[in-house]
C-alpha positions as a Markdown table, in Angstrom:
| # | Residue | x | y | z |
|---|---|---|---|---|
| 1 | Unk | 125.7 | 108.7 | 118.0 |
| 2 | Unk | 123.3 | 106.1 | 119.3 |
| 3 | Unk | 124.4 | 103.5 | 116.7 |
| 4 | Unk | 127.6 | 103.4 | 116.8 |
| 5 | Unk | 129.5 | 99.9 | 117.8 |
| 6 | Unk | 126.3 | 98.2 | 118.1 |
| 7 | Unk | 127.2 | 94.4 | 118.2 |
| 8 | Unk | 126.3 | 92.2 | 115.0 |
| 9 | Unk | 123.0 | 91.2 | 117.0 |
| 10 | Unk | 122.0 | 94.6 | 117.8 |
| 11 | Unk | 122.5 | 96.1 | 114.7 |
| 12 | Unk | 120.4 | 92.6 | 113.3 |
| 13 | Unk | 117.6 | 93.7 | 115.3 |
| 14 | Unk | 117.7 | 97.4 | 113.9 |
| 15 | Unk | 117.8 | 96.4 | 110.4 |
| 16 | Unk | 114.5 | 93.9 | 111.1 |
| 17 | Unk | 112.6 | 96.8 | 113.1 |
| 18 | Unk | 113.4 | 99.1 | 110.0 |
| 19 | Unk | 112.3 | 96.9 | 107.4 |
| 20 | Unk | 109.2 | 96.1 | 109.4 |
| 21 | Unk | 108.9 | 100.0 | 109.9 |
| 22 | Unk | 109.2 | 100.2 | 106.0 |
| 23 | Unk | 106.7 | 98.0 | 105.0 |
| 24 | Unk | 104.1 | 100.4 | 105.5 |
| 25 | Unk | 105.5 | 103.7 | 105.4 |
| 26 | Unk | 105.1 | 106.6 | 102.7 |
| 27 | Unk | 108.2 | 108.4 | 103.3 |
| 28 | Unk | 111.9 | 107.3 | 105.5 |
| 29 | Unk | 111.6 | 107.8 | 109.1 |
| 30 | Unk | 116.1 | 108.6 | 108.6 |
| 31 | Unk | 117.3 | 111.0 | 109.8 |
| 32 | Unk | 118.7 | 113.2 | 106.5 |
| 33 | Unk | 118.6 | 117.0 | 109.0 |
| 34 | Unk | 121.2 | 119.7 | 108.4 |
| 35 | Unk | 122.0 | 118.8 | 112.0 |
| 36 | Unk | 123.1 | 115.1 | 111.1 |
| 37 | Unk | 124.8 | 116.6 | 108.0 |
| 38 | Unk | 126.8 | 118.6 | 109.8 |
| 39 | Unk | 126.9 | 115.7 | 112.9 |
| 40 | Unk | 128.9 | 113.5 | 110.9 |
| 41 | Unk | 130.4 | 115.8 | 108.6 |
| 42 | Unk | 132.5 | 117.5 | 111.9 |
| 43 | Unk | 132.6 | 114.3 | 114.1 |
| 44 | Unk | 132.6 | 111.4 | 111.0 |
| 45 | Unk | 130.8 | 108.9 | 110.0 |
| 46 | Unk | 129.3 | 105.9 | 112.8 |
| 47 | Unk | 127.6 | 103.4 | 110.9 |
| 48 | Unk | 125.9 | 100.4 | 112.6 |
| 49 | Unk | 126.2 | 97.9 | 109.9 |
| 50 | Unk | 127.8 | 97.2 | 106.5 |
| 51 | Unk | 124.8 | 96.8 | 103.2 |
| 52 | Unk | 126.6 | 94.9 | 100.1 |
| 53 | Unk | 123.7 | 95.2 | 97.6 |
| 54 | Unk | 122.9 | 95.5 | 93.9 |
| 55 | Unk | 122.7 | 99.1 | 92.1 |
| 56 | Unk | 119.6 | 98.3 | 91.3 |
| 57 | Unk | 117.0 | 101.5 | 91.6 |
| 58 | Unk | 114.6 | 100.0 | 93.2 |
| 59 | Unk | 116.7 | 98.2 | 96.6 |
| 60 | Unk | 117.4 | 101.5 | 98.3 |
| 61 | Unk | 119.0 | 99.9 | 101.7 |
| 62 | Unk | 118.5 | 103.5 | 103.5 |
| 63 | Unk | 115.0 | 103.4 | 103.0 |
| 64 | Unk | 114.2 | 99.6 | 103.2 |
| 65 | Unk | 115.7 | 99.8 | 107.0 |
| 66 | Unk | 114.3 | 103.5 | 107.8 |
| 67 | Unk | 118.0 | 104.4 | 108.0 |
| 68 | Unk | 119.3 | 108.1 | 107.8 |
| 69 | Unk | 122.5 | 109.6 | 107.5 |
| 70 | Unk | 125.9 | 107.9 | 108.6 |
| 71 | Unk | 124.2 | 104.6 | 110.0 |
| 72 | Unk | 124.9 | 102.3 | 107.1 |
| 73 | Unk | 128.2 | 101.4 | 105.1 |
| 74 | Unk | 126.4 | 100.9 | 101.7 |
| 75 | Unk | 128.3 | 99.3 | 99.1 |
| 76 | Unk | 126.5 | 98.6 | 95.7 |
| 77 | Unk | 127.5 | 96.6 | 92.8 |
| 78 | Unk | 125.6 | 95.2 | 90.0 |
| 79 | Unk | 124.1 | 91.6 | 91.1 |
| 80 | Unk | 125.8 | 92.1 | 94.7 |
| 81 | Unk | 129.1 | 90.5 | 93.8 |
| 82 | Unk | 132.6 | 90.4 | 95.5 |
| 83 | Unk | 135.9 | 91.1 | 94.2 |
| 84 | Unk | 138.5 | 92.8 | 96.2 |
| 85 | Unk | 137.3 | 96.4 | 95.8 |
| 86 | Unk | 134.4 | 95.4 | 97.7 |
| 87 | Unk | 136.1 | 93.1 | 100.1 |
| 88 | Unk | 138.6 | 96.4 | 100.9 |
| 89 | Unk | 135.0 | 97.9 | 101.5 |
| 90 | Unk | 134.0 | 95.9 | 103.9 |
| 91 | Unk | 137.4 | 95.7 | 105.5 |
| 92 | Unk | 137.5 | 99.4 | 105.9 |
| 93 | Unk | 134.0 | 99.5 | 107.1 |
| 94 | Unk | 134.7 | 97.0 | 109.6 |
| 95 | Unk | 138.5 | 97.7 | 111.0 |
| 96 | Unk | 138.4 | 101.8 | 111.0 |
| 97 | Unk | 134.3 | 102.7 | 111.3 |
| 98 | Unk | 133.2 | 99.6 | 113.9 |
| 99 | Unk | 130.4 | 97.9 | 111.5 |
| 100 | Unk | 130.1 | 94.3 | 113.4 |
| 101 | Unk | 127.3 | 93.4 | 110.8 |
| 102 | Unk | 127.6 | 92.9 | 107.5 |
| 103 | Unk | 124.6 | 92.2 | 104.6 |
| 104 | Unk | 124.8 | 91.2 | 101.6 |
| 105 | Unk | 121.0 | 91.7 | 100.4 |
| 106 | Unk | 120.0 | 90.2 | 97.2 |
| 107 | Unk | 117.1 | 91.1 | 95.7 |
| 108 | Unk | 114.2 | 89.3 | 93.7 |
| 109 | Unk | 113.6 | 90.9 | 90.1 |
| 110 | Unk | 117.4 | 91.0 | 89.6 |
| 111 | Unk | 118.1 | 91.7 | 85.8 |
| 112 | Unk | 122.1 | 90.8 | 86.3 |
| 113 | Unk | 120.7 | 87.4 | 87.9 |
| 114 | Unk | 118.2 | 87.0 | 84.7 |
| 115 | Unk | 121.1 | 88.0 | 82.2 |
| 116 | Unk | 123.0 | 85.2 | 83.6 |
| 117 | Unk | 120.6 | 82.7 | 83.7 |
| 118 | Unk | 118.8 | 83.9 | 79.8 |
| 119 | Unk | 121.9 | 85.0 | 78.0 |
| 120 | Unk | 125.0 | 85.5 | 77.8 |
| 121 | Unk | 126.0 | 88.7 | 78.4 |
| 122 | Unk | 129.4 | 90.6 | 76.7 |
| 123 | Unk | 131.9 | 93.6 | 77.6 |
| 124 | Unk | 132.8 | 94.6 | 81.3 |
| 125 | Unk | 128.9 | 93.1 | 81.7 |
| 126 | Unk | 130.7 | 89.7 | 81.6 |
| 127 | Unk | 132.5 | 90.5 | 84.9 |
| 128 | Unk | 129.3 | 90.4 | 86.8 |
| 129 | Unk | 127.7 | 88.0 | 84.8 |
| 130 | Unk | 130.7 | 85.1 | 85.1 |
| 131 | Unk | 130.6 | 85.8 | 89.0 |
| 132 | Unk | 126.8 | 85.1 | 89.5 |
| 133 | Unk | 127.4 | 81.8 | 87.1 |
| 134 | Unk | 129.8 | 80.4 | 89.5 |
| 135 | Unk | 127.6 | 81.0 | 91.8 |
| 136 | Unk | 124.2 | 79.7 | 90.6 |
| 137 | Unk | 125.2 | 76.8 | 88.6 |
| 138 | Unk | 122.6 | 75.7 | 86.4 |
| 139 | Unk | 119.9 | 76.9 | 88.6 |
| 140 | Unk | 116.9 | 78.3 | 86.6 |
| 141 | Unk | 114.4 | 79.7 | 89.3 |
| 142 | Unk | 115.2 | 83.2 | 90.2 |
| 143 | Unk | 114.7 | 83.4 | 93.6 |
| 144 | Unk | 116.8 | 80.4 | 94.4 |
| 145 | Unk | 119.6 | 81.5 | 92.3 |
| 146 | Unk | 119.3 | 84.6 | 94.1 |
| 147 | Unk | 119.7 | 83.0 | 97.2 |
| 148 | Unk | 122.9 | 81.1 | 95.5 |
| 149 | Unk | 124.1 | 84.8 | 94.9 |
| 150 | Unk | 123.9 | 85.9 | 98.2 |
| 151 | Unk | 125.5 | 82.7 | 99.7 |
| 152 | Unk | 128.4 | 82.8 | 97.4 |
| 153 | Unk | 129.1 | 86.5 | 98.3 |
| 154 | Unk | 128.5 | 85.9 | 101.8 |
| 155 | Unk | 131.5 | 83.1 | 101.7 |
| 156 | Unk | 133.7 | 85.6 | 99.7 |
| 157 | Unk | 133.4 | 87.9 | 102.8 |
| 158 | Unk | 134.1 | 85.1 | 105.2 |
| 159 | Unk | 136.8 | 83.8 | 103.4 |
| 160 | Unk | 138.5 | 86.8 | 101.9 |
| 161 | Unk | 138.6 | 88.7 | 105.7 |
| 162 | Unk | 138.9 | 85.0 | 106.8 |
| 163 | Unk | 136.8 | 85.1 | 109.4 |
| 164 | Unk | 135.7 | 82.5 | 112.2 |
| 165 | Unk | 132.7 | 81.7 | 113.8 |
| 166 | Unk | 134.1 | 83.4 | 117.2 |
| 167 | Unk | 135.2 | 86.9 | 115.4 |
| 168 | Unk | 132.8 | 90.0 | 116.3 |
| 169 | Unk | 132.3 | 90.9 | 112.6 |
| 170 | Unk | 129.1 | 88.9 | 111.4 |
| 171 | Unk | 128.2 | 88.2 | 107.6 |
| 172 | Unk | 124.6 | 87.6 | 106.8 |
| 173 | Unk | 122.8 | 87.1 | 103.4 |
| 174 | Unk | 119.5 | 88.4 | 102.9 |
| 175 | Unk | 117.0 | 88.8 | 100.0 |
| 176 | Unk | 114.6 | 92.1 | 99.4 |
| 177 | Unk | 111.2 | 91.5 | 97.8 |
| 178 | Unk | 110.8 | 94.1 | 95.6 |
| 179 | Unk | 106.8 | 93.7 | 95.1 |
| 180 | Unk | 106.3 | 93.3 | 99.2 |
| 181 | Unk | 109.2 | 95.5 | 100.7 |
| 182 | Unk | 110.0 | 92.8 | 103.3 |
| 183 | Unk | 113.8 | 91.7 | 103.7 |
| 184 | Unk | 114.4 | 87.9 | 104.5 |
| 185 | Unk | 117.2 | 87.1 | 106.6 |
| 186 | Unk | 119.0 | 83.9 | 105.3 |
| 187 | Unk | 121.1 | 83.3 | 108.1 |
């Protein structure tokens, strides 16, 4: 498959044509044939970069980067957060598929972010909710504690697969605007 081992800068510059691609599209360019089904489900899966993002229904990475089948490693959680289930994601995704890129894309509008900043939350909600606080501090806007969200997972990554600036594998942060489409790259 064209994608496959694309280096971390490569597989940047797909993401930002997608996303530009996306901005004024009506339906995903992605390939979703029977003939990339049955592609990857006979020959596996190739993706070009690893998407840590929040289940949110509106931040759907495939479409916001025109992506089809088998070329992103999407891993979703509620507010984007990082324990070690998602850290043996990434791990995975990096060591046995090739992904030299990985995202952690935040989004504006997040309710887990506004949960932790306007209440606080109980039950497993908690979890999620006590990860994004020691991330964001006391920080009250929503798009920087977004950003403060992002940053903290991105360091999880870094430091959890402990990573150097030299290694091939790349962690960005990045924030999707719901109301515009367009993905800023934080890094």
């Amino acid at each position: 498959m064209e994608h496959q081992n694309l280096s971390a800068t490569e597989a940047m510059d797909k993401l930002k044509k997608g996303n530009e691609a996306y901005l004024s599209a009506t339906s995903n360019t992605g390939d979703i044939s029977p003939a990339i089904r049955k592609k990857t489900c006979d020959e596996g899966q190739t993706p070009y970069a690893t998407v840590i993002t929040c289940s949110d229904s509106r931040v759907i990475p495939e479409s916001i980067f025109m992506a089809g089948i088998g070329e992103l490693f999407t891993i979703r959680v509620a507010g984007n957060v990082m324990d070690n289930h998602q850290l043996g994601s990434v791990e995975y995704a990096a060591d046995h598929l090739g992904c030299n890129l990985v995202v952690v894309l935040g989004h504006t509008h997040c309710g887990a972010v506004g949960a932790t900043i306007s209440s606080e939350p109980t039950g497993f909600v908690k979890y999620i909710t006590d990860e994004i606080r020691a991330a964001i501090g006391d920080e009250k806007d929503e798009y920087k504690a977004s950003c403060l969200n992002v940053a903290r997972s991105v360091e999880r990554i870094k430091e959890g697969l402990k990573l150097s600036v030299t290694d091939k594998l790349k962690v960005c942060g990045a924030i999707y605007n719901i109301d515009s489409g367009r993905v800023e790259f934080l890094d």
